[in-house]
N, C-alpha and C positions, 0 to 999 in steps of 0.2 A: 432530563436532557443531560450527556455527555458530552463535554469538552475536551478536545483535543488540539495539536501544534503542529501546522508543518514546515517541515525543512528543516529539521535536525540532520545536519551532516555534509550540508550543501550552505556554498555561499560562506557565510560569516563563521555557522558554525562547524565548518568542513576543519576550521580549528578544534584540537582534541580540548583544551583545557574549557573556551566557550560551550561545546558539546557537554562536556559533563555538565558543567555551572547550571546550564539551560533546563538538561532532563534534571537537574535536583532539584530546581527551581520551579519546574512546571510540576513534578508529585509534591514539595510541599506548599503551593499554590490551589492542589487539588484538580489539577487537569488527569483525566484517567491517561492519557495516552499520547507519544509524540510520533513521529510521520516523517519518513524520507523516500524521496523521490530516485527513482535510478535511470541514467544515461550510460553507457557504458563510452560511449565517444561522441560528441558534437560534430558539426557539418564545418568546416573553418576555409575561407568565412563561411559566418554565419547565412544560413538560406533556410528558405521556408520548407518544410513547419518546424522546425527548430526554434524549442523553447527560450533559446539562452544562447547567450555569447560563449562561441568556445572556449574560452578562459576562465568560462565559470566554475568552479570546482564541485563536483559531487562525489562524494564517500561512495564507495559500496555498500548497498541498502544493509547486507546483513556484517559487514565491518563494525559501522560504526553504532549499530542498534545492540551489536554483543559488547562493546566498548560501553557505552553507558548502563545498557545492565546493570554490569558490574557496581555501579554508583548507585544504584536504583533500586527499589525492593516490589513497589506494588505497580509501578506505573506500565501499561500496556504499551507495546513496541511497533509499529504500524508501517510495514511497508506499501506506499503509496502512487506509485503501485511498481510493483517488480513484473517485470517484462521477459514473460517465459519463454514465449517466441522463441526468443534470439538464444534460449539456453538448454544445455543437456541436461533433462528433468531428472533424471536417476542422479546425476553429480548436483541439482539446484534441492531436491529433496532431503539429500544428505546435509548440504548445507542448513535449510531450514528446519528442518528434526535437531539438528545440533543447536542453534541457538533458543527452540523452543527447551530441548534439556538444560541447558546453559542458565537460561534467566528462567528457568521452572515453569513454563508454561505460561508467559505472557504474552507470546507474537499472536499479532491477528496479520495475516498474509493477503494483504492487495495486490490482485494481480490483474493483468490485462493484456491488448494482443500488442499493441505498438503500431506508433504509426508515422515513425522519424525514415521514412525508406533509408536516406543515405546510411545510419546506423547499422539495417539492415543488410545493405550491402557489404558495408565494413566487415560485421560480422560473416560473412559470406552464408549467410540464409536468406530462404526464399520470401523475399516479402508478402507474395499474393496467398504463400499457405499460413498465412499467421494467425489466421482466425481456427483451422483443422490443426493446426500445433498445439494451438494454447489450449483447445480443447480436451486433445490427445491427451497433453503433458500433464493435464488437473487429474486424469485417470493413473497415468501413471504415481505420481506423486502421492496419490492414495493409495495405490496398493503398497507401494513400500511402504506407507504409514501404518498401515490397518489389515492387510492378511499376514498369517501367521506363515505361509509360506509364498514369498511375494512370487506372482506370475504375471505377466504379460504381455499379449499378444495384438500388436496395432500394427500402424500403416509406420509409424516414424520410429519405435521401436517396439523392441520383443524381449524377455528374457525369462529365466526359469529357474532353480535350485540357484537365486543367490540372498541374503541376508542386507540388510544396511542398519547397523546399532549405533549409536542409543536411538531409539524413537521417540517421538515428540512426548515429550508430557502431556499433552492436552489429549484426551482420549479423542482418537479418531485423525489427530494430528490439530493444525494450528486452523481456529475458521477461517474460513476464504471468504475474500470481500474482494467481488467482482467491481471493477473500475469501468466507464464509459457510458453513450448513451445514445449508441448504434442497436437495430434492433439485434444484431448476435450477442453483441454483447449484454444484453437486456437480459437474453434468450439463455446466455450462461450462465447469468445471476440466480436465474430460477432454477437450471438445472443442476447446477454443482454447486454455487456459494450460500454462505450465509448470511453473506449481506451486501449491500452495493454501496458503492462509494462515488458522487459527483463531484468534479472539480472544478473550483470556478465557475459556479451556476446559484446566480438569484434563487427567491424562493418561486417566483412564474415557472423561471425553466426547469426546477425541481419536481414541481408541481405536475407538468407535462409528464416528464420522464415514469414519476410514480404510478400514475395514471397508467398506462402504459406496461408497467410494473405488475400490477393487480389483476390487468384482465391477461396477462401470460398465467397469473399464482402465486407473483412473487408476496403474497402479503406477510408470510413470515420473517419477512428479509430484516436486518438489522440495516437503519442506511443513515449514513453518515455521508457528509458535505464540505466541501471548505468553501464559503465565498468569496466571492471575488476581488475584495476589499477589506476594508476596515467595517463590522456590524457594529450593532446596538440591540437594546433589546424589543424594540417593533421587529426586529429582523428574527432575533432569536424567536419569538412570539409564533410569527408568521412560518417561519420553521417546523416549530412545535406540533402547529394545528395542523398541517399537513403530512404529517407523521415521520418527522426528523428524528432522528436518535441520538446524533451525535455531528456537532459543529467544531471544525477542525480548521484554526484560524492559520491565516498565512501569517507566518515571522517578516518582518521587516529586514532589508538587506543594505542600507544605508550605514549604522553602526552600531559598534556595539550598545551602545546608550540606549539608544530607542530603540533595538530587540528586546531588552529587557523592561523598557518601558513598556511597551506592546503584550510584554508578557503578561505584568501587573494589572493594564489594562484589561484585559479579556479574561485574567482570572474574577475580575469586579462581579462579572454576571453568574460565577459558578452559584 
């Protein structure tokens, strides 16, 4: 089992100096991996389904994941999930090729379609194509990765005789770990990712989901989790036997004191 953090970069640690302390603290605690969430704008006020008070500060996934790099030698970088939708894939693949070069091939890239509509709006893209976007844009993003003369030709874009260097370290580019637990998005997991990512789901609703998982194909999948609270190890256990691979604890947002206790704590069960 692998352990992983999230909400590096959001909240408390949307602080640069907290940010670094954390990721130093979480690789030499022995957690493989930290985790940040991306909003690009909040609803204000706040309206549903809107995660969080507008006020709440979130980094840019890949800001603040190349800022701790920096501090960090082995620890895996986890965007949870980055929301392609709303982005132009040829400029969001540059970016994420850059910071796989950058920390040497540590990003595992969570991605997903979004489902904040007013965001959507803000951004001025179309909400109801964000499932045929995020699709598209996983195609995209690979061929910049991985042909040697990138081409492509889709519904949202096209292009031909252009280059984008450095390319990722990780051969093939960074794994993709599909986020949700709709069946498209189940259905992407199998078809493009490496692994899937639940949030905020017991091991019952985990349990559903993989179920569900298997009889698509996805049994290869790597799949990682955060739950919904504070675990223990019946919880990890019960993870385990249902073929969890990786628990990714939510950070406490109260204060700094008890982040770092929360930290300690959950490295107990590495």
């Amino acid at each position: 089992m692998k352990f992983g953090l999230f909400g590096i970069g959001a909240g408390l640690s949307s602080d640069p100096d907290i940010a670094t302390r954390l990721a130093i603290e979480a690789e030499s605690c022995g957690f493989d991996s930290v985790w940040t969430g991306e909003h690009v704008v909040l609803p204000d006020p706040r309206q549903p389904p809107s995660p969080a008070e507008p006020d709440h500060p979130m980094v840019h996934p890949s800001t603040v994941l190349a800022y701790v790099a920096a501090s960090t030698k082995t620890l895996k970088l986890g965007t949870g999930i980055t929301l392609i939708a709303q982005r132009n894939p040829v400029v969001l693949a540059k970016e994420m090729g850059s910071l796989d070069h950058l920390s040497k091939g540590r990003l595992i890239f969570g991605i997903g379609a979004g489902y904040l509509h007013q965001e959507f709006s803000a951004l001025g893209v179309n909400f109801q194509q964000r499932g045929e976007r995020t699709n598209e844009y996983i195609e995209v993003m690979r061929a910049l990765w991985t042909q040697p003369k990138p081409s492509y030709q889709g519904k949202f874009y096209q292009f031909d005789q252009i280059q984008a260097m450095p390319r990722p370290v990780q051969e093939g580019g960074p794994p993709i770990v599909v986020g949700g637990a709709s069946d498209g998005a189940l259905r992407r997991a199998v078809k493009y990712g490496q692994g899937w990512y639940g949030f905020a789901m017991n091991p019952t609703q985990t349990k559903t989901v993989l179920d569900k998982l298997r009889v698509m194909g996805g049994d290869g999948l790597e799949i990682s989790v955060t739950p919904p609270g504070r675990y223990g190890i019946d919880d990890i256990i019960a993870f385990r036997d249902i073929g969890v691979h990786r628990i990714i604890g939510l950070l406490p947002q109260r204060d700094e004191d008890s982040l770092f206790r929360a930290v300690h704590t959950m490295a107990e069960f590495i």
